[in-house]
C-alpha positions, 0 to 999 in steps of 0.5 A: 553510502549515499544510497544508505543515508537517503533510505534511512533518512526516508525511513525516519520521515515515513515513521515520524510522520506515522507516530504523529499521526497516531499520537497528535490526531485523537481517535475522537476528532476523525469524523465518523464518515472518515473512519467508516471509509478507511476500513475499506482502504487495505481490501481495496488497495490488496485488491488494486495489487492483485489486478496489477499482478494479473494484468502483468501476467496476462500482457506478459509483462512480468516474470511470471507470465503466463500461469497465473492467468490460467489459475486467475480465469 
């Protein structure tokens, strides 16, 4: 039960701070530098968990060793 108490109380921190983010912060006060940044911030995090993936891979330290190396090189 405690376990239950402490994702939903994680849960509910994460989205009220999203929901400030997103209603405090007017689209107009984020420097441009900033917005042109963040448009690269999904390819290179998705990029970071695939290198993650395949080093895992290649050293054999997942579970799925071994054939997404060969697909992969």
């Amino acid at each position: 039960m405690r376990t239950l108490i402490a994702f939903v109380i994680g849960g509910a921190a994460t989205w009220v701070l999203r929901i400030a983010f997103i209603t405090l912060v007017p689209h107009s006060r984020i420097p441009s530098a900033l917005t042109r940044s963040l448009r690269h911030a999904a390819p290179a995090a998705f990029g970071a968990l695939v290198a993650v993936s395949v080093h895992g891979a290649a050293t054999g330290d997942s579970q799925i060793a071994g054939w997404p190396v060969v697909a992969a090189t």
